[in-house]
C-alpha positions in Angstrom: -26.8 -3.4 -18.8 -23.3 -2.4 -17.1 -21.0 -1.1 -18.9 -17.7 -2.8 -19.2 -14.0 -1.5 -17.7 -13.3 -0.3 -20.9 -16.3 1.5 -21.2 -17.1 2.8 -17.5 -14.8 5.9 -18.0 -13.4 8.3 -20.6 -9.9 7.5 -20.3 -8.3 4.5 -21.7 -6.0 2.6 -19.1 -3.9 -0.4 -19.6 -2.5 -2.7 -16.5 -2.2 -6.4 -15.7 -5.2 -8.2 -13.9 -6.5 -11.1 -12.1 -9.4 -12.1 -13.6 -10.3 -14.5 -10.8 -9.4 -16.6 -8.0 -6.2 -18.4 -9.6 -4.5 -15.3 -9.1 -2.5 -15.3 -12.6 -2.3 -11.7 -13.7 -2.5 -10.6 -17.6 -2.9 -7.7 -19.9 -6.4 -5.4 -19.3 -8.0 -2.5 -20.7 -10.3 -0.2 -19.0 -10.4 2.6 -17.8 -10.1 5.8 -15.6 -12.6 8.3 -14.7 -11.6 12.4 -15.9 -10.1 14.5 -13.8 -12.2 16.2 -11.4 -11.5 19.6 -9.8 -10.0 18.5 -6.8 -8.1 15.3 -9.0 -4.2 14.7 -9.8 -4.0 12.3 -12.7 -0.1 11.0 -13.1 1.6 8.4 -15.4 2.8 5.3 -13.1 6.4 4.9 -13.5 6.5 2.2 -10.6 4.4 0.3 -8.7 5.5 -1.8 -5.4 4.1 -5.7 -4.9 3.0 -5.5 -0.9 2.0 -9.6 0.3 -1.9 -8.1 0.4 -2.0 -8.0 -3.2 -1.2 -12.1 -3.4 -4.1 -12.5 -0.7 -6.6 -10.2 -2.8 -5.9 -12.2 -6.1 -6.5 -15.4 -4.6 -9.3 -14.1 -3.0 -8.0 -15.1 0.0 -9.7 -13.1 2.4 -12.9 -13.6 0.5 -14.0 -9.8 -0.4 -12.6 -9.7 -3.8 -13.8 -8.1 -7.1 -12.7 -9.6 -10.5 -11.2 -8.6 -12.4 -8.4 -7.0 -10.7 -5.7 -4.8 -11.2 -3.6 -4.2 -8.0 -1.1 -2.6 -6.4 -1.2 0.4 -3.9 2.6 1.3 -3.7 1.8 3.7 -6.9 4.7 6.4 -8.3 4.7 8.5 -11.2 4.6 11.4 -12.8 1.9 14.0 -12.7 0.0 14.6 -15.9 -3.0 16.9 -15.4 -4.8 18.4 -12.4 -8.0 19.7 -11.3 -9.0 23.3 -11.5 -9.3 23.6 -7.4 -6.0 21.2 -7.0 -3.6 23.4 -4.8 -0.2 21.7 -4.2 0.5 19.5 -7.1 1.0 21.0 -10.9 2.4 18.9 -13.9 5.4 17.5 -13.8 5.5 16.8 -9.8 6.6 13.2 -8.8 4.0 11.8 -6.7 2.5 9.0 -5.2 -0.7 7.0 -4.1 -1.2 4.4 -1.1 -3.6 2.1 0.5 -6.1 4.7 0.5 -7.9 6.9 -2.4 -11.2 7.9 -0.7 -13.4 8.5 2.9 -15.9 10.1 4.1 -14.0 13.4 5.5 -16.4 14.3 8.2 -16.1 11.3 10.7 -13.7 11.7 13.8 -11.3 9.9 12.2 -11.0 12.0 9.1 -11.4 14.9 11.3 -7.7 13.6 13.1 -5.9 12.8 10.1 -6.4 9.2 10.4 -8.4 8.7 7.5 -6.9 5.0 7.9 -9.4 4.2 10.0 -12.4 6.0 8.6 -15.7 3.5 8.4 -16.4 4.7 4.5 -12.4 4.3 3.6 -12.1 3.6 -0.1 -9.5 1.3 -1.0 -7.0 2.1 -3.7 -8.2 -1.1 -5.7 -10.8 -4.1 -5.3 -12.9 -1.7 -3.5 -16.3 0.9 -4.4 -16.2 3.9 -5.3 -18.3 6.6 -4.5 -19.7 6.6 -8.1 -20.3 2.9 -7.6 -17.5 2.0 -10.1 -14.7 -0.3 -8.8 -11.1 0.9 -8.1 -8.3 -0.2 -10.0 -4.5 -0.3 -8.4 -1.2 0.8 -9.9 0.0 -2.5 -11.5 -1.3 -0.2 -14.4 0.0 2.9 -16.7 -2.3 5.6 -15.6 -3.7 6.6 -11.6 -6.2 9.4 -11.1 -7.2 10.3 -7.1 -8.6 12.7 -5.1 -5.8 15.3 -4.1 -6.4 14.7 -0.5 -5.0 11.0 -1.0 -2.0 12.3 -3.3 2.1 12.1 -1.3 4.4 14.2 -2.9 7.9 12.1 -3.3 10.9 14.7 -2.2 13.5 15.2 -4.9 16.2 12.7 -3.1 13.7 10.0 -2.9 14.5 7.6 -5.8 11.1 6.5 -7.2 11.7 3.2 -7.3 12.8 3.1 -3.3 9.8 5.2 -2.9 7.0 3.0 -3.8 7.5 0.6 -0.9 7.4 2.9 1.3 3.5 4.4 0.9 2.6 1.0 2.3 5.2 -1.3 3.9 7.0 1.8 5.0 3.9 3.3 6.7 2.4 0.5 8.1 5.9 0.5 10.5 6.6 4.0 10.8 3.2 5.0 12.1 3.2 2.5 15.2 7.0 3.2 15.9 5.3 7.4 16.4 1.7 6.5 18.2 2.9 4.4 20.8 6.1 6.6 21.6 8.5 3.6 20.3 10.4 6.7 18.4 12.6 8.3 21.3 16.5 7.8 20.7 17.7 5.5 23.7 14.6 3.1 23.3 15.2 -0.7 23.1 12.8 -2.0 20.4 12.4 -5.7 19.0 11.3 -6.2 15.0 9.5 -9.7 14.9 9.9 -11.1 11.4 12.1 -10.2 9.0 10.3 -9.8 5.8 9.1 -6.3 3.7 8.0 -4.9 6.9 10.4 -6.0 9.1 13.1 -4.6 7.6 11.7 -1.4 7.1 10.6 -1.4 10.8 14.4 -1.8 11.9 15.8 0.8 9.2 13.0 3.7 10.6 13.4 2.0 14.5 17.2 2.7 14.2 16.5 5.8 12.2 14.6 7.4 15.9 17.7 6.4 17.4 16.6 3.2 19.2 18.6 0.2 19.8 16.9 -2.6 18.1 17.0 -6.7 18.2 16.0 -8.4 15.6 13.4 -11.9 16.9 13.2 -14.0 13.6 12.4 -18.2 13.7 15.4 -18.3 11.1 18.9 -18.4 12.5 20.2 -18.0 9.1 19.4 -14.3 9.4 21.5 -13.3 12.0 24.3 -11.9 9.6 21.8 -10.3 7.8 20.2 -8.7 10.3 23.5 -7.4 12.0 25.8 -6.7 9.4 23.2 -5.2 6.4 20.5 -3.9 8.4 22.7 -2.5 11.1 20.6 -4.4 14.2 22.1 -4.3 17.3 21.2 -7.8 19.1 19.7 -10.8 16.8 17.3 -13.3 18.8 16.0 -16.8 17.6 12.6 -17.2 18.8 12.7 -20.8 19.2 15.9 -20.6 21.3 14.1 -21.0 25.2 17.8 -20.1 26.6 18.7 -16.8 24.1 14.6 -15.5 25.1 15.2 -16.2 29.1 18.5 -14.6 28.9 16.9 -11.6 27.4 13.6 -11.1 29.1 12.1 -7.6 30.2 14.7 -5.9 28.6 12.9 -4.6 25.3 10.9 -1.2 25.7 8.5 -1.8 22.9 7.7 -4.7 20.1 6.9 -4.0 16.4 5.6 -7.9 15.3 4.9 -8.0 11.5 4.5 -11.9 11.2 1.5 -12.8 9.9 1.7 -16.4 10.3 0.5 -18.3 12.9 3.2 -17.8 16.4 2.9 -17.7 20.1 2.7 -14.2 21.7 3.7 -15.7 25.5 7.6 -15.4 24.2 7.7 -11.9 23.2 5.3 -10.3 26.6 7.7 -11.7 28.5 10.9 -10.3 26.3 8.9 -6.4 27.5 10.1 -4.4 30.2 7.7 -3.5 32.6 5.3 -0.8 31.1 5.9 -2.4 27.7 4.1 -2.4 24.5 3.9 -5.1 21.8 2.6 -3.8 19.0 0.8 -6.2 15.8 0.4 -5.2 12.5 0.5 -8.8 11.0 -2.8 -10.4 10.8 -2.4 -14.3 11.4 -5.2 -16.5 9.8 -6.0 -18.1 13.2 -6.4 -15.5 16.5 -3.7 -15.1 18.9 -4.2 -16.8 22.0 -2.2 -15.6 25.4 -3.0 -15.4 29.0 -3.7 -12.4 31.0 -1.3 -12.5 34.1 2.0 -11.7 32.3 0.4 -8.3 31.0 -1.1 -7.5 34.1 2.4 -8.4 35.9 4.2 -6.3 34.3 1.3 -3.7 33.4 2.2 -4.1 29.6 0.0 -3.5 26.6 -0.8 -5.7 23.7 -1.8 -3.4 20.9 -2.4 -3.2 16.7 -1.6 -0.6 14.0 -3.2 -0.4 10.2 -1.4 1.9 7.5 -1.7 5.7 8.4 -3.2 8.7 7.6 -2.2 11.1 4.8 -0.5 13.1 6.9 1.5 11.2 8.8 2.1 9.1 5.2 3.9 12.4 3.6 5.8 13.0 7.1 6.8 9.2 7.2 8.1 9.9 3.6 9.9 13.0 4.2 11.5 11.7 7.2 12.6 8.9 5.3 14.3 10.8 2.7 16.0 13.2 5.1 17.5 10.4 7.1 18.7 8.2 4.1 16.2 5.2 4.8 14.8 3.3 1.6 13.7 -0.4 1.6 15.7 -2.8 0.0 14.2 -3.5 -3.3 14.4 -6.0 -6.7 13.2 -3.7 -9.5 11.2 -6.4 -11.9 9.6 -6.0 -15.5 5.7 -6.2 -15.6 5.8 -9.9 -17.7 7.5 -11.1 -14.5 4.7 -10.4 -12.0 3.5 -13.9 -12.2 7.0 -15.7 -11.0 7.2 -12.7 -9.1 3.9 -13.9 -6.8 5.6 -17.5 -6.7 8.7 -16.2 -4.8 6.6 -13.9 -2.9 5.1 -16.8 -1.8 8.4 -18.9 -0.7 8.9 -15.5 0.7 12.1 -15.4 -1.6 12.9 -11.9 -2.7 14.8 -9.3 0.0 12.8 -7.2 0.4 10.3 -5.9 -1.4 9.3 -6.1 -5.6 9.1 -3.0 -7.6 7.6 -3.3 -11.2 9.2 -0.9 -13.2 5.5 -0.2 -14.6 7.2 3.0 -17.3 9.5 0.8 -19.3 8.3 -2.5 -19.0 4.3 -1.8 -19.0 3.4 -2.1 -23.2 -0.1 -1.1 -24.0 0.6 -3.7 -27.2 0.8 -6.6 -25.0 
């Protein structure tokens, strides 16, 4: 007979969890394994609410294990380490992504792009290697492997932080691989949501010009005057996307709904790259001709490996870039997935997991 979450592991842990497919998160106990030698075990003090988590609660990509505790924007405070743990000791602040396992042999793993490793373990809803299932930061205690540990710099508020070891990745790591990070570039940010505005805040960080391409004319003035864009283009506005075709360098495009790609290929330069790291329910559809006309490249990013997560992070902190955040209390998570959902919040929800989380809920 299994064993339960409370009884899988010696350590007691206490989070919020979906317990099926209507998404509503409560309180959960169970728990997490010991530290192992090459283990950091830290108290969350914050954990960041990415749009995945609403899909994995609902099930809505249909791969996921109930009941769940998510979240995989996880901060805190390092308790205990293993004996063979190297750079972390108690007392370090720290954090944990997407990612807390693979295989570390694969060519992948072998490139520091453990992101793409075929045995990657996710940080919750996944297996791991013991056969147990992973449990995500919307809870009071994290224990991973050291490899999979980010150590937050001492400028980095913790809060600002969390957002960052997801949302802040998933931008920063295309903006480097396909050379969109070279001061003087022209880059357009499709979509102006958790990861859009994170993609123009590193984007204009490298030194490029950037143009925001939202279907919302309402936020222009946001884009411009907050987030420091330099050029703000309605999709849906045939005359503004003539008037400004081939003169964009490279594309970041975060929308995940359903849009037409024809619009932006032509907005490229010749040489051009537009880059996806949304993932639309239905798949894109474009013709062939306008990339081969102008020789330009449609291509996708997911996440980033751990080393490019901790230079991402330390870049970020030395240039004075965090996301724009709503610090929340845990008992609010539920409303909290129903403005998610209207896409209300700017930009991205932090639960405040160190005061808010009680154990006696």
């Amino acid at each position: 007979m299994s064993k339960s979450p409370e009884e899988e592991h010696p350590n007691k842990a206490f989070g919020w969890a979906s317990k099926d497919s209507s998404g509503v998160l409560s309180p959960f106990k169970f728990s997490r394994r010991a530290t192992g030698e090459k283990d950091v075990a830290f108290k969350v003090l914050f954990c960041g609410v990415c749009h995945s988590d609403l899909h994995m609660i609902k099930n809505e990509w249909g791969n996921s294990i109930f009941p769940m505790v998510p979240g995989h924007e996880i901060v805190g405070e390092v308790t205990e380490v293993g004996k063979k743990v190297q750079k972390f000791k108690v007392g370090d602040k720290v954090g944990v992504g997407c990612m807390v396992g693979s295989c570390h042999s694969c060519d992948s793993c072998s490139n520091n792009l453990e992101n793409y490793c075929p045995k990657m373990i996710l940080t919750y809803g996944a297996k791991y290697t013991d056969g147990t299932v992973t449990y995500g930061g919307y809870a009071n205690t994290m224990v991973a492997e050291e490899h999979f540990i980010v150590r937050i710099p001492d400028n980095m508020p913790l809060d600002a932080a969390a957002p960052l070891l997801c949302a802040g990745i998933t931008v920063y790591s295309p903006l480097r691989y396909y050379g969109l990070d070279k001061p003087g570039l022209h880059v357009g940010v499709v979509g102006l949501g958790g990861l859009g505005h994170m993609a123009v805040k590193f984007a204009k960080g490298m030194g490029a010009k950037v143009t925001v391409i939202s279907t919302s004319p309402n936020k222009k003035k946001e884009a411009l005057e907050n987030l420091k864009a330099d050029s703000f283009l309605v999709s849906k506005d045939q005359d503004q996307i003539q008037a400004a075709a081939g003169t964009l360098d490279g594309i970041i495009d975060t929308v995940s709904a359903n849009h037409p790609l024809m619009p932006l290929i032509g907005l490229l330069k010749t040489h051009g790259k537009l880059v996806l790291i949304g993932v639309p329910e239905k798949p894109h559809e474009f013709p062939a001709f306008p990339l081969l006309a102008g020789r330009k490249m449609i291509g996708g990013s997911m996440i980033g490996g751990l080393k490019e997560t901790q230079e991402m992070i330390d870049f970020a902190a030395k240039n004075g870039i965090k996301p724009n955040i709503e610090v929340i209390a845990m008992d609010y998570v539920n409303t909290a997935m129903e403005r998610l959902l209207k896409a209300d919040v700017k930009y991205r929800f932090v639960i405040d997991i160190g005061n808010t989380l009680k154990a006696t809920s």
